[in-house]
N, CA, C and O atoms as a CHARMM CRD file, in Angstrom:
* protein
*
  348
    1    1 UNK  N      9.76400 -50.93800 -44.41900 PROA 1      0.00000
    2    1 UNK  CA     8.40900 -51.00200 -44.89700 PROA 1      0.00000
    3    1 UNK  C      8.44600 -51.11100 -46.42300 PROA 1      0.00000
    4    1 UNK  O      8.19800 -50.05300 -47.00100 PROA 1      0.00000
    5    2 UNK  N      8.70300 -52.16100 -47.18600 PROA 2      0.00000
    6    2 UNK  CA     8.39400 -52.50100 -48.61600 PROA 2      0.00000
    7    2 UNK  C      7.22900 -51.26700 -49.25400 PROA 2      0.00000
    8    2 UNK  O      6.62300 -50.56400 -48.44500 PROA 2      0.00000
    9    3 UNK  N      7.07700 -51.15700 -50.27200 PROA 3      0.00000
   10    3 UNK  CA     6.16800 -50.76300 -51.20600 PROA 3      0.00000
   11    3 UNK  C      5.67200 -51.53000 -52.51700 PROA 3      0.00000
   12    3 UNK  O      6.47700 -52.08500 -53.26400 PROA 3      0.00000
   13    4 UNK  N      4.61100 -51.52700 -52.69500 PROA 4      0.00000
   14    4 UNK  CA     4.18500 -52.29400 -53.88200 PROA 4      0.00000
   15    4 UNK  C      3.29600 -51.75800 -54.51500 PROA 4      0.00000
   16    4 UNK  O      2.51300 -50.90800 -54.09000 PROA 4      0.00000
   17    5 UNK  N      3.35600 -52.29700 -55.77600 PROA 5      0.00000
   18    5 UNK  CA     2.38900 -51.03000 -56.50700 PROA 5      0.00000
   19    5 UNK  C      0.93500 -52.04300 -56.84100 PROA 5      0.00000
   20    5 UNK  O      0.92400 -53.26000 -57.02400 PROA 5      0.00000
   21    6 UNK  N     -0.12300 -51.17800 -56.84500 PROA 6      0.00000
   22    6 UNK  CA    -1.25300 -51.80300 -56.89000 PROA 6      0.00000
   23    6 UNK  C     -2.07500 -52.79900 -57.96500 PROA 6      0.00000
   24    6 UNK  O     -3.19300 -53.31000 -57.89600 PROA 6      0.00000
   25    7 UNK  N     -1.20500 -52.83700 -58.81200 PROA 7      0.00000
   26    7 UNK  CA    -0.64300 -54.33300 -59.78000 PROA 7      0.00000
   27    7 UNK  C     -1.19100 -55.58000 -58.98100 PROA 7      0.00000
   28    7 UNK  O     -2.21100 -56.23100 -58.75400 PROA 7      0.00000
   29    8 UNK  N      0.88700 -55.43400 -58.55500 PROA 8      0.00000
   30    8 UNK  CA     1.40600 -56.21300 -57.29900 PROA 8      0.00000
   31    8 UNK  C      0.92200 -56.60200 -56.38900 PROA 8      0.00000
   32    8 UNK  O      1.44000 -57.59400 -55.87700 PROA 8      0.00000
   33    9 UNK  N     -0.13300 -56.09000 -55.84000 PROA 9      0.00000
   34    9 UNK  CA    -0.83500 -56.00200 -54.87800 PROA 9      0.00000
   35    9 UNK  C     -1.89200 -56.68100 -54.89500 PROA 9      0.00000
   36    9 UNK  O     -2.09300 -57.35600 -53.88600 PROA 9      0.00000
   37   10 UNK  N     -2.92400 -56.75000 -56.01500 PROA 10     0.00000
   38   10 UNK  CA    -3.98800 -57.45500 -56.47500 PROA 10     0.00000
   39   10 UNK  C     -3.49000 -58.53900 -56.89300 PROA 10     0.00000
   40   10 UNK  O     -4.37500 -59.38900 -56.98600 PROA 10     0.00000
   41   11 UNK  N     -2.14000 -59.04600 -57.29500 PROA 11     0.00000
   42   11 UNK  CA    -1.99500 -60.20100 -57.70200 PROA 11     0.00000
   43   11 UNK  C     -1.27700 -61.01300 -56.55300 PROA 11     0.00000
   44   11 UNK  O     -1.22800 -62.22400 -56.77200 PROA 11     0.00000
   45   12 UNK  N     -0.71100 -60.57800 -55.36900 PROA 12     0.00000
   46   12 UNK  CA    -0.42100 -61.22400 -54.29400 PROA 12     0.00000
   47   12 UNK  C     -0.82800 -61.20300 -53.63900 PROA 12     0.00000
   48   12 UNK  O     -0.19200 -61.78500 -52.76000 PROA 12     0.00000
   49   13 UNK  N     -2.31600 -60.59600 -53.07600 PROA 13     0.00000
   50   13 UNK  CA    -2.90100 -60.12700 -52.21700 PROA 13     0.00000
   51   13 UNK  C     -2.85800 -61.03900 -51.03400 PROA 13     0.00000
   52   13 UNK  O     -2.58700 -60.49200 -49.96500 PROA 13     0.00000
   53   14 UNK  N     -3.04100 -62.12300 -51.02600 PROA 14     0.00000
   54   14 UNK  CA    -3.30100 -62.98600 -49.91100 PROA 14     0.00000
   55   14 UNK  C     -1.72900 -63.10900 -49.18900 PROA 14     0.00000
   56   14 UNK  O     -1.56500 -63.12200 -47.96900 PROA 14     0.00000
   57   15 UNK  N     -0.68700 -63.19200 -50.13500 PROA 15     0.00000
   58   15 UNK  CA     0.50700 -63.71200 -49.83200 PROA 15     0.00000
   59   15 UNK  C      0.84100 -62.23300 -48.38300 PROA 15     0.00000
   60   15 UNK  O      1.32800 -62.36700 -47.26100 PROA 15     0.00000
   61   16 UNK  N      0.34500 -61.02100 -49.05900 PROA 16     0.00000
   62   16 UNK  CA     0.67600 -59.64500 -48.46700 PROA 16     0.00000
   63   16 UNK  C      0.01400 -59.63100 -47.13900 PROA 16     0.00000
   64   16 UNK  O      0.58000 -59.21900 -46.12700 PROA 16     0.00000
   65   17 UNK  N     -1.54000 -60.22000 -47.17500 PROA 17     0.00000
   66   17 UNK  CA    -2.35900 -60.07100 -46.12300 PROA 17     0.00000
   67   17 UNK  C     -1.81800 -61.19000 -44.87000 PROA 17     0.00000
   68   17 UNK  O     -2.23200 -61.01500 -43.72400 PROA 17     0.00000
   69   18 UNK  N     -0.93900 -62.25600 -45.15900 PROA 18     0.00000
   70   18 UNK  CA    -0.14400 -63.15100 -44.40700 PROA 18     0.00000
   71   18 UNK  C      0.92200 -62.18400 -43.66500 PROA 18     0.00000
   72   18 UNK  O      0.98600 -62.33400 -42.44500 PROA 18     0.00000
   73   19 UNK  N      1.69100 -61.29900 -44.19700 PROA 19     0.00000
   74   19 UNK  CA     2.68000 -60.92000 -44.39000 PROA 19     0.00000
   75   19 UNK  C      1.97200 -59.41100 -43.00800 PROA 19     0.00000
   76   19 UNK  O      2.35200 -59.10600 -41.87800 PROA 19     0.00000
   77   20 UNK  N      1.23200 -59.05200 -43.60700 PROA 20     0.00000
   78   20 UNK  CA     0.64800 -58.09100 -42.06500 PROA 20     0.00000
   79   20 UNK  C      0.66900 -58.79700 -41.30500 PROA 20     0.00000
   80   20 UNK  O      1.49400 -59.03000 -40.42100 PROA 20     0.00000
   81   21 UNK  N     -0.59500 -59.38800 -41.66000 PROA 21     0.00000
   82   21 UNK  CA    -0.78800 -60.64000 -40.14000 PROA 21     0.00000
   83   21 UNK  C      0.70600 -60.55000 -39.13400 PROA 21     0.00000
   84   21 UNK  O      0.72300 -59.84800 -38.12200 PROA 21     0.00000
   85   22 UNK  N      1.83100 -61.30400 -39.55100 PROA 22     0.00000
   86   22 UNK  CA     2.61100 -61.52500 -39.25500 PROA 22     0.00000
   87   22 UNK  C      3.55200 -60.17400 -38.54100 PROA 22     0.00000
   88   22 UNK  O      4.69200 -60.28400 -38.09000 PROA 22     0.00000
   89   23 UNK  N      2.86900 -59.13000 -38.57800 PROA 23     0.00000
   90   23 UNK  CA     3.40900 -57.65800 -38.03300 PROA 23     0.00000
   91   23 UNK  C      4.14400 -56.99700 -38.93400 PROA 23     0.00000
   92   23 UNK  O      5.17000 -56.47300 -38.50000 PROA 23     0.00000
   93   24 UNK  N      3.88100 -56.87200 -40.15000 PROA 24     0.00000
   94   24 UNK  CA     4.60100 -56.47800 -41.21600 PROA 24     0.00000
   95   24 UNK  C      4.17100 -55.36000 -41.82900 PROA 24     0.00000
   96   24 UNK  O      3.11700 -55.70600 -42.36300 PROA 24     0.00000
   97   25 UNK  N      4.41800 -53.87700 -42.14100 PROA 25     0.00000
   98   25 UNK  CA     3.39900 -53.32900 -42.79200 PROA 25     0.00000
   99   25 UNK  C      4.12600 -52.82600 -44.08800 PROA 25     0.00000
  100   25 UNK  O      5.30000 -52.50800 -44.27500 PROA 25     0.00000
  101   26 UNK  N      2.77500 -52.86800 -45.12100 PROA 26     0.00000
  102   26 UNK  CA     3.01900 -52.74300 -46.63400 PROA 26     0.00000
  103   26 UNK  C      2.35200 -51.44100 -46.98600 PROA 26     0.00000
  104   26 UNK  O      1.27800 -51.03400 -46.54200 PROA 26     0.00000
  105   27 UNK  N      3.21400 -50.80000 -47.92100 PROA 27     0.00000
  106   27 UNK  CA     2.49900 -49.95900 -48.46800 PROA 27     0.00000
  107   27 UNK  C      2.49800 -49.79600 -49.56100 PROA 27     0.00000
  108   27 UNK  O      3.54300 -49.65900 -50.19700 PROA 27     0.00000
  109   28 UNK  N      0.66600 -49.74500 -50.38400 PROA 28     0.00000
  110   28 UNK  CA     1.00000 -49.83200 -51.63400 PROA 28     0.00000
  111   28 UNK  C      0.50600 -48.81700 -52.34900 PROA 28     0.00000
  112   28 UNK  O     -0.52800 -48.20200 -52.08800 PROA 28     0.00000
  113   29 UNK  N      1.36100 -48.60000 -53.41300 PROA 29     0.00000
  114   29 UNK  CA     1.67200 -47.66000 -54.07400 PROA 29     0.00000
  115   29 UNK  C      0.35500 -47.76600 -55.85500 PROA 29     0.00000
  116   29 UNK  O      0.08200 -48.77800 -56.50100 PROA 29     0.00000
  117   30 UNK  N     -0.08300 -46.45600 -56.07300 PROA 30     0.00000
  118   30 UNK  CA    -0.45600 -46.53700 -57.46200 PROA 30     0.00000
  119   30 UNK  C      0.12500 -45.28000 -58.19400 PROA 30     0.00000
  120   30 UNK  O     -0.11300 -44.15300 -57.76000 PROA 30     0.00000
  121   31 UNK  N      0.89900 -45.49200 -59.32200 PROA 31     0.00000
  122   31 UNK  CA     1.26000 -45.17100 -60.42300 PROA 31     0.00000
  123   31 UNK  C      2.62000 -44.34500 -59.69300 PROA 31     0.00000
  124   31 UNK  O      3.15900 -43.35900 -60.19700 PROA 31     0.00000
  125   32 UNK  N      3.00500 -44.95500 -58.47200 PROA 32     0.00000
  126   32 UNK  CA     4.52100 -44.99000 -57.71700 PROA 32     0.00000
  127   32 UNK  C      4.26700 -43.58700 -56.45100 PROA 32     0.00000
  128   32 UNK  O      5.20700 -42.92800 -56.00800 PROA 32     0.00000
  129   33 UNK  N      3.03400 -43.40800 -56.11900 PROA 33     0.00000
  130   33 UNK  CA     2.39000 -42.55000 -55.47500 PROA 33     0.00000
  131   33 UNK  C      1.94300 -43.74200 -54.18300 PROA 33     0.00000
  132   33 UNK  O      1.33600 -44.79800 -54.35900 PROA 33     0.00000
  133   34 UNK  N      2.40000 -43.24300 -53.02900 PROA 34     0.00000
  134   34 UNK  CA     1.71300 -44.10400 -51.98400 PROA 34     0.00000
  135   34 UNK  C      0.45100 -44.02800 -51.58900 PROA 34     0.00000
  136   34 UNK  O      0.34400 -42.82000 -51.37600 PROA 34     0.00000
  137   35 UNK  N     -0.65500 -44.54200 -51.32900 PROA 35     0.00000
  138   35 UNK  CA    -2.02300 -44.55000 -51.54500 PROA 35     0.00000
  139   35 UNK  C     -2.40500 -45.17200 -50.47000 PROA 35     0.00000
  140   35 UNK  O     -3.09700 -44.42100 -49.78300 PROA 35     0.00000
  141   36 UNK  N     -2.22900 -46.49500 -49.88300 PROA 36     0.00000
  142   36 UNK  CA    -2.65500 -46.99100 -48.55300 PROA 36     0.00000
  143   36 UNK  C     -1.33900 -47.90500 -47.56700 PROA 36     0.00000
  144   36 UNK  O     -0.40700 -48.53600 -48.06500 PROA 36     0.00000
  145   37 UNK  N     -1.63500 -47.72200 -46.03000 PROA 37     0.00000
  146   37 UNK  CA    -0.84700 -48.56800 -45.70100 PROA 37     0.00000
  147   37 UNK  C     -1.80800 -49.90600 -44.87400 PROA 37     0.00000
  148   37 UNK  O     -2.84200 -49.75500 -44.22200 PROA 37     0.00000
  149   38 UNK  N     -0.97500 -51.36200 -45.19900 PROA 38     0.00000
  150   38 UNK  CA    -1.63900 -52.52000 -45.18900 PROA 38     0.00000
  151   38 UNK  C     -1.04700 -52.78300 -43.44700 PROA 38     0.00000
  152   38 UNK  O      0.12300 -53.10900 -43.24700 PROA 38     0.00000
  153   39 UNK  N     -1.57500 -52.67800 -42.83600 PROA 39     0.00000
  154   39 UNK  CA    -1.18000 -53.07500 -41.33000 PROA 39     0.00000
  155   39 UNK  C     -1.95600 -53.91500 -40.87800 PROA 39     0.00000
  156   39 UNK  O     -3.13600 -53.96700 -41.22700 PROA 39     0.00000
  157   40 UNK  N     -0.97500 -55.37400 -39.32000 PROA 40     0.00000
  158   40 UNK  CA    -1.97400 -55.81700 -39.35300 PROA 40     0.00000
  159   40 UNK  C     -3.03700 -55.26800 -38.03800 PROA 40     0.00000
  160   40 UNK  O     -2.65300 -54.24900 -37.46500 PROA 40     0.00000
  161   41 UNK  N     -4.48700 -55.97300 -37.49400 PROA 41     0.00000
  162   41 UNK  CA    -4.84000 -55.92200 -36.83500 PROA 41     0.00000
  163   41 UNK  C     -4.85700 -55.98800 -35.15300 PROA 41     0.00000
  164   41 UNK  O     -5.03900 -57.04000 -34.53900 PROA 41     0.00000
  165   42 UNK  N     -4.70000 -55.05800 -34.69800 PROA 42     0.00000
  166   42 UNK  CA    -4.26100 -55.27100 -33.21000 PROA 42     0.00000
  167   42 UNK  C     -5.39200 -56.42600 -32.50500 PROA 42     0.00000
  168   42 UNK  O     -6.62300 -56.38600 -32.51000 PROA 42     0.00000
  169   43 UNK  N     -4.27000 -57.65800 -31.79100 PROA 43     0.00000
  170   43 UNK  CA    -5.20300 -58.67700 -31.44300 PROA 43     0.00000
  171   43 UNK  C     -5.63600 -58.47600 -29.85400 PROA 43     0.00000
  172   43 UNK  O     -4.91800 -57.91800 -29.02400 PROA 43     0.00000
  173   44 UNK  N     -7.20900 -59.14900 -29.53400 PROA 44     0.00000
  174   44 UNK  CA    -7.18300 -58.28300 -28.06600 PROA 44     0.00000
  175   44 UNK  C     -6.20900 -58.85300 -27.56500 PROA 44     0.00000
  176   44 UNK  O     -5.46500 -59.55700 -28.24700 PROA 44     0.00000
  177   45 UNK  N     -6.00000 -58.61300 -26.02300 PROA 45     0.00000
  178   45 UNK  CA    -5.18600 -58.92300 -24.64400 PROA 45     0.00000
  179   45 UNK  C     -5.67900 -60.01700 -23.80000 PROA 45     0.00000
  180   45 UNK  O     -6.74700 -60.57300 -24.05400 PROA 45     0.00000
  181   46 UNK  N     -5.16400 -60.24600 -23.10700 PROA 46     0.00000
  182   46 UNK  CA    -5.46700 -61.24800 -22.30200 PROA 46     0.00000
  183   46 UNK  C     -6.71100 -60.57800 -21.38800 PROA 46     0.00000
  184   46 UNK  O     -6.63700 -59.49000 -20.81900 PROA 46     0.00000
  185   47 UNK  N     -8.05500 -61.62600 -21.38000 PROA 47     0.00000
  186   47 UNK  CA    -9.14800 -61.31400 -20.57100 PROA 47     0.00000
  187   47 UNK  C     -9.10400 -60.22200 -18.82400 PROA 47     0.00000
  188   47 UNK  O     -8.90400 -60.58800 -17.66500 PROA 47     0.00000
  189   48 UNK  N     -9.27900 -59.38500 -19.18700 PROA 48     0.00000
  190   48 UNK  CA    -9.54400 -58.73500 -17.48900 PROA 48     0.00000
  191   48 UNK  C     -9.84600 -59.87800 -16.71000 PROA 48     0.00000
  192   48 UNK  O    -10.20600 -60.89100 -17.31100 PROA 48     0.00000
  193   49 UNK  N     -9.75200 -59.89200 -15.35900 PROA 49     0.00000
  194   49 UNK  CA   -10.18200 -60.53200 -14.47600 PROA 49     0.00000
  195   49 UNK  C     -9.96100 -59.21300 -13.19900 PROA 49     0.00000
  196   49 UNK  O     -9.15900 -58.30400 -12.98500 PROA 49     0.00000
  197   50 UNK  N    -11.49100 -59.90400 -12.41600 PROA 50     0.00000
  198   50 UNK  CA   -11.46900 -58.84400 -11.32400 PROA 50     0.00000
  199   50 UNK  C    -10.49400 -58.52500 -10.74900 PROA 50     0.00000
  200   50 UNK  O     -9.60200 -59.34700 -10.95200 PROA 50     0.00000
  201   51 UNK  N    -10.09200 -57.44100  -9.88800 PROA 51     0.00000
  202   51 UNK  CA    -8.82000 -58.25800  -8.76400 PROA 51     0.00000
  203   51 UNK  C     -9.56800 -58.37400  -7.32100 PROA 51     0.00000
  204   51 UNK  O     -8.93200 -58.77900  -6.34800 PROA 51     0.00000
  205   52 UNK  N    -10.35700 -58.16300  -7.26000 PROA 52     0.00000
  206   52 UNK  CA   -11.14100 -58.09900  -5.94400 PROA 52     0.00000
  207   52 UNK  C    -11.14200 -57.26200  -4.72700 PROA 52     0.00000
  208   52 UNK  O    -11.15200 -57.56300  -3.53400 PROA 52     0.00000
  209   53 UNK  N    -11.13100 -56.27700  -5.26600 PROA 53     0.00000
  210   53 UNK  CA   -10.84400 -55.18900  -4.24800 PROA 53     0.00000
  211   53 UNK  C    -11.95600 -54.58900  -3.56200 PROA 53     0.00000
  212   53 UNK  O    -11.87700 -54.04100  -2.46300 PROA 53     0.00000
  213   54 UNK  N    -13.18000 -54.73600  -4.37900 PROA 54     0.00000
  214   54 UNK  CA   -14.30700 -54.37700  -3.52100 PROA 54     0.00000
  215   54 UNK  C    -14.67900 -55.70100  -3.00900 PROA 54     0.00000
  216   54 UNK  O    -15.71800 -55.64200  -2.35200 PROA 54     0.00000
  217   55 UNK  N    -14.19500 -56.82200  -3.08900 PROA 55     0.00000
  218   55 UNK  CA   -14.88200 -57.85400  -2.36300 PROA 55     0.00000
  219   55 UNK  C    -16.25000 -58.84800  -2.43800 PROA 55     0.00000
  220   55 UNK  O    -16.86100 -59.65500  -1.73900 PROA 55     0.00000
  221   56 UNK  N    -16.31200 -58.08100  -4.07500 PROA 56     0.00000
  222   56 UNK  CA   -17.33100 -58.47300  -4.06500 PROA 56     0.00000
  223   56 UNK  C    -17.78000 -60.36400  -4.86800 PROA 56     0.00000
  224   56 UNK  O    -17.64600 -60.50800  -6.08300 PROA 56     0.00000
  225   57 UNK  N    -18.23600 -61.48600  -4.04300 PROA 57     0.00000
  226   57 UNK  CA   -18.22300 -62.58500  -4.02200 PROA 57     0.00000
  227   57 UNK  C    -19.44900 -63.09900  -5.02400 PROA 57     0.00000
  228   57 UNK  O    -19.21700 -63.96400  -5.86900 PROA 57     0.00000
  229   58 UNK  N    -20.36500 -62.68900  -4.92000 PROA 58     0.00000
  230   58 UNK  CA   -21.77300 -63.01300  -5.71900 PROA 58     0.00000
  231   58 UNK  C    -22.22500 -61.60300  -6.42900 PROA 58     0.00000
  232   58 UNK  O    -22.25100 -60.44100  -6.02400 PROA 58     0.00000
  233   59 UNK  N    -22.57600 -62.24800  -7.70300 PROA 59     0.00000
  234   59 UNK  CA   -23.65100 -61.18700  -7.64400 PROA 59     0.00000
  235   59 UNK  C    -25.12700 -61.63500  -8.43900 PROA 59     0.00000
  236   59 UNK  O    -25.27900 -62.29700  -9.46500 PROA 59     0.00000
  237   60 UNK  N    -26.07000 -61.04000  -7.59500 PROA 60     0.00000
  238   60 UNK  CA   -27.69300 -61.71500  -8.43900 PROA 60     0.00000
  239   60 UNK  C    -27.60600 -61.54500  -9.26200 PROA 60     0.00000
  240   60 UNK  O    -27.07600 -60.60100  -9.84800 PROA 60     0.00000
  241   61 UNK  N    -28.44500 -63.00500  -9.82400 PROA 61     0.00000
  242   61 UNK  CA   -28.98100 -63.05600 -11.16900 PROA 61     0.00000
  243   61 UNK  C    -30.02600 -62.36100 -11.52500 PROA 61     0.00000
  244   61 UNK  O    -30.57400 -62.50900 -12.61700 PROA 61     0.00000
  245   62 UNK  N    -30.37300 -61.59800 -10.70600 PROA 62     0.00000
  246   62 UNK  CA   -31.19500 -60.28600 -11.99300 PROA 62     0.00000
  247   62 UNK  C    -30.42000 -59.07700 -11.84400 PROA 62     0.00000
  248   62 UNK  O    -30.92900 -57.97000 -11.66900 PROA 62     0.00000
  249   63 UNK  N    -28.76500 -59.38100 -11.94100 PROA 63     0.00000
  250   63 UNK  CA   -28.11100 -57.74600 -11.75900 PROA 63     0.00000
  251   63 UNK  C    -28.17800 -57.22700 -12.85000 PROA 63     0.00000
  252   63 UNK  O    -27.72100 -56.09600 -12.68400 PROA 63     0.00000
  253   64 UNK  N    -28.37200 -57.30700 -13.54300 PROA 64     0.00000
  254   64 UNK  CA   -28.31400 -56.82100 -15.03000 PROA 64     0.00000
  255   64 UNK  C    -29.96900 -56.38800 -15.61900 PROA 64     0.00000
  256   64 UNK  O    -30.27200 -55.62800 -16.53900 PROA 64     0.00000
  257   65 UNK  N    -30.63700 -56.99600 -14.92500 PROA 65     0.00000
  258   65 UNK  CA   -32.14000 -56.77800 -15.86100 PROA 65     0.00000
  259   65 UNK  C    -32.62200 -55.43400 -15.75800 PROA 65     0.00000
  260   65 UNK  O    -31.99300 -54.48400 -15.29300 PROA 65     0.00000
  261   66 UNK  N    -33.85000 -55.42100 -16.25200 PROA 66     0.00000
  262   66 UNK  CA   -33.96200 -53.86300 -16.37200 PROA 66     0.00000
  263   66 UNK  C    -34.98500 -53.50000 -15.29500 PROA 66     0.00000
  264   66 UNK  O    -36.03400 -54.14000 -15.22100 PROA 66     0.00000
  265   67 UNK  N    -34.77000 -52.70100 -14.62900 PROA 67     0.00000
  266   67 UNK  CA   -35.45900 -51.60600 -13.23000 PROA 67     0.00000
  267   67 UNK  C    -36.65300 -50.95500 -14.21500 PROA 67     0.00000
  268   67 UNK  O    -36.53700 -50.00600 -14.99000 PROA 67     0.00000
  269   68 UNK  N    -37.78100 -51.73400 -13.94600 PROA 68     0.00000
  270   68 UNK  CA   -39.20500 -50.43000 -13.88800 PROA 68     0.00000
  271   68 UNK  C    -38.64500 -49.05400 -13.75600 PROA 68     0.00000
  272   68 UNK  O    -37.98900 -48.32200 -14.49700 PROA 68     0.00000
  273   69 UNK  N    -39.08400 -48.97200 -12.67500 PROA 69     0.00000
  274   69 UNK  CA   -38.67600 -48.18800 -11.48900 PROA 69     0.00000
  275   69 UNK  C    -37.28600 -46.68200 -12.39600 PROA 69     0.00000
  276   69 UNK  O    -37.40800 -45.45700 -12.36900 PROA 69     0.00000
  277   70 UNK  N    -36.72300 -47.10600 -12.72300 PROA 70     0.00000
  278   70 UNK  CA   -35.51600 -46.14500 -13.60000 PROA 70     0.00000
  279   70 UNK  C    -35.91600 -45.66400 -15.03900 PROA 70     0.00000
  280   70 UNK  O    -35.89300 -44.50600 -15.45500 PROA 70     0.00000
  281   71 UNK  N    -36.45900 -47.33200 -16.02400 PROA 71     0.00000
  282   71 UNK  CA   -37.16400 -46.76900 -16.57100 PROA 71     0.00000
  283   71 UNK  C    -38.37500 -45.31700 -17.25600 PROA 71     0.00000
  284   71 UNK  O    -38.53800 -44.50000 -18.16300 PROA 71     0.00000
  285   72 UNK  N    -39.02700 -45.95200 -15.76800 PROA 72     0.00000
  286   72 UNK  CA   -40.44500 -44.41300 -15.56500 PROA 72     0.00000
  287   72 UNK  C    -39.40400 -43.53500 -15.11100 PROA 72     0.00000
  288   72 UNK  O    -39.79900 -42.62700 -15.84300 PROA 72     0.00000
  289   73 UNK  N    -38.34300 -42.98500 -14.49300 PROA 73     0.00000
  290   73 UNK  CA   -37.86100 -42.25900 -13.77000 PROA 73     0.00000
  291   73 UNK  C    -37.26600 -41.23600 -15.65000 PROA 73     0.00000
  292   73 UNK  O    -37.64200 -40.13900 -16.06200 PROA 73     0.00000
  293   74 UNK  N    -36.72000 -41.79400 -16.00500 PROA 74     0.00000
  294   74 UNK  CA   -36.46500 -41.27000 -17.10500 PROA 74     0.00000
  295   74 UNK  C    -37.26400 -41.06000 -18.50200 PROA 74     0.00000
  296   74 UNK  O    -36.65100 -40.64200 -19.48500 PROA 74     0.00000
  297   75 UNK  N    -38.68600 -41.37000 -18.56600 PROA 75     0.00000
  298   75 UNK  CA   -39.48200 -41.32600 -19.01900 PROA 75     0.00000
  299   75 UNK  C    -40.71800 -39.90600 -18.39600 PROA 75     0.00000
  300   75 UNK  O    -41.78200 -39.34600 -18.66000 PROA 75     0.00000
  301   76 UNK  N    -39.72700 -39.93700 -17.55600 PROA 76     0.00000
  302   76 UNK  CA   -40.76700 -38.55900 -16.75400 PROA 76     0.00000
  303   76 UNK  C    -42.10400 -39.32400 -16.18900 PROA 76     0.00000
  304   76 UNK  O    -43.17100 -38.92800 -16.65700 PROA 76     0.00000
  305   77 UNK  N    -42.13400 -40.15300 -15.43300 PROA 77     0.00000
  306   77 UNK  CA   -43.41500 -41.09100 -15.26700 PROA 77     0.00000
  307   77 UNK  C    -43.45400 -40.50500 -13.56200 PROA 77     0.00000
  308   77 UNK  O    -44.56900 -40.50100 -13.03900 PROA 77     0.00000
  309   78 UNK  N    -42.36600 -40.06300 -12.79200 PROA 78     0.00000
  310   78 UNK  CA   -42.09700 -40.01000 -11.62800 PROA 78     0.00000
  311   78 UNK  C    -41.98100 -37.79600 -11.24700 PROA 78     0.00000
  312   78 UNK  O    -41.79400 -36.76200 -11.88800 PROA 78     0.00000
  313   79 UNK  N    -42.18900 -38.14100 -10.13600 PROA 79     0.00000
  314   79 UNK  CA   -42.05100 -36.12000 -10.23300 PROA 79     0.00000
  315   79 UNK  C    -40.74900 -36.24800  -8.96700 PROA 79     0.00000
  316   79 UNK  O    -40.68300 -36.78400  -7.86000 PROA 79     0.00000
  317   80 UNK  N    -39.91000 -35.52700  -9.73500 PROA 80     0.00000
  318   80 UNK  CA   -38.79300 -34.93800  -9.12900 PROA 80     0.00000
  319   80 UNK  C    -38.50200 -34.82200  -8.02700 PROA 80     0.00000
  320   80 UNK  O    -37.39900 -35.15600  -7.59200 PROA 80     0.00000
  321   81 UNK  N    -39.40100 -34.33700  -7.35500 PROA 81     0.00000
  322   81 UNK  CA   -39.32400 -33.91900  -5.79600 PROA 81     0.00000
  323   81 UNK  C    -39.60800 -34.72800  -4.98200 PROA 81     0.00000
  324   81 UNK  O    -38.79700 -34.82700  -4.06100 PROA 81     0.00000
  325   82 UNK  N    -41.01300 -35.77600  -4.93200 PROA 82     0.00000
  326   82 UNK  CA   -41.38500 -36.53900  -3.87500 PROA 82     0.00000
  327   82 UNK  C    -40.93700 -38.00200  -4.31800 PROA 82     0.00000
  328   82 UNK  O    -41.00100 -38.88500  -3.46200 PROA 82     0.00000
  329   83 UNK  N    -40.40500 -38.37800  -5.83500 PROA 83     0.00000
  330   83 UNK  CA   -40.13800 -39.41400  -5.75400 PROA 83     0.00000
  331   83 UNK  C    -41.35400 -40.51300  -6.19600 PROA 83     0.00000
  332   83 UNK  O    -41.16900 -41.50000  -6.90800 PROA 83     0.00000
  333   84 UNK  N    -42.40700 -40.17000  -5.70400 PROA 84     0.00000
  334   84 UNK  CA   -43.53700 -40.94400  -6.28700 PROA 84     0.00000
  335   84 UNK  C    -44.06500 -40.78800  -7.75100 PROA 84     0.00000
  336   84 UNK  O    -43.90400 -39.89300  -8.58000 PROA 84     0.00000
  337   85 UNK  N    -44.78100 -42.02300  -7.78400 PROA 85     0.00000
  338   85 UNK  CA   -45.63300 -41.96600  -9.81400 PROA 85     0.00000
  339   85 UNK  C    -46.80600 -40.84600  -9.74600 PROA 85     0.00000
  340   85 UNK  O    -47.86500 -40.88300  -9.11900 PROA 85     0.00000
  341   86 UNK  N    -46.18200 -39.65800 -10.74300 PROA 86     0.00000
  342   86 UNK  CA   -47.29200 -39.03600 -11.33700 PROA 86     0.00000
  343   86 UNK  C    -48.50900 -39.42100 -11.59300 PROA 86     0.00000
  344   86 UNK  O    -48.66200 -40.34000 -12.39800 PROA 86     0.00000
  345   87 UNK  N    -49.91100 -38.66400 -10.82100 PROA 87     0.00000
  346   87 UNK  CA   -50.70900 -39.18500 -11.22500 PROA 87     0.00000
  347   87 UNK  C    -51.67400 -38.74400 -12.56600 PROA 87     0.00000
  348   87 UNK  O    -52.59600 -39.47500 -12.93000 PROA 87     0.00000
């Protein structure tokens, strides 16, 4: 792991930020005191894909939208016990 002092650092900066990228890590130093380390960014992974274990083949196009119904439920619009809208 190199060290560089924060000079060095401002004047190569881009050359250094290649140099993470590349899995490299720098650490740079001010007034010979280590101060930060330059690492690079973990890149994501390869996309999930289902494996299909629940089987599941379709799913509607309103699976995602939003439920009234849950809404009021958590809004206190509904009473606890019977399930029906408060009147």
């Amino acid at each position: 792991m190199p060290t560089v002092s924060l000079y060095e650092a401002k004047t190569h900066l881009s050359a250094l930020v290649e140099q993470a990228a590349a899995g490299e890590e720098i650490i740079i130093a001010k007034n010979g005191v280590p101060k930060v380390k330059l690492v690079p960014v973990p890149q994501p992974g390869k996309r999930r894909e289902p494996s299909g274990t629940l089987k599941i083949t379709h799913l509607a196009d309103d699976f995602d939208a939003i439920d009234q119904d849950i809404i009021d439920m958590f809004e206190g619009k509904y009473d606890t016990f019977d399930g029906q809208p408060d009147s």
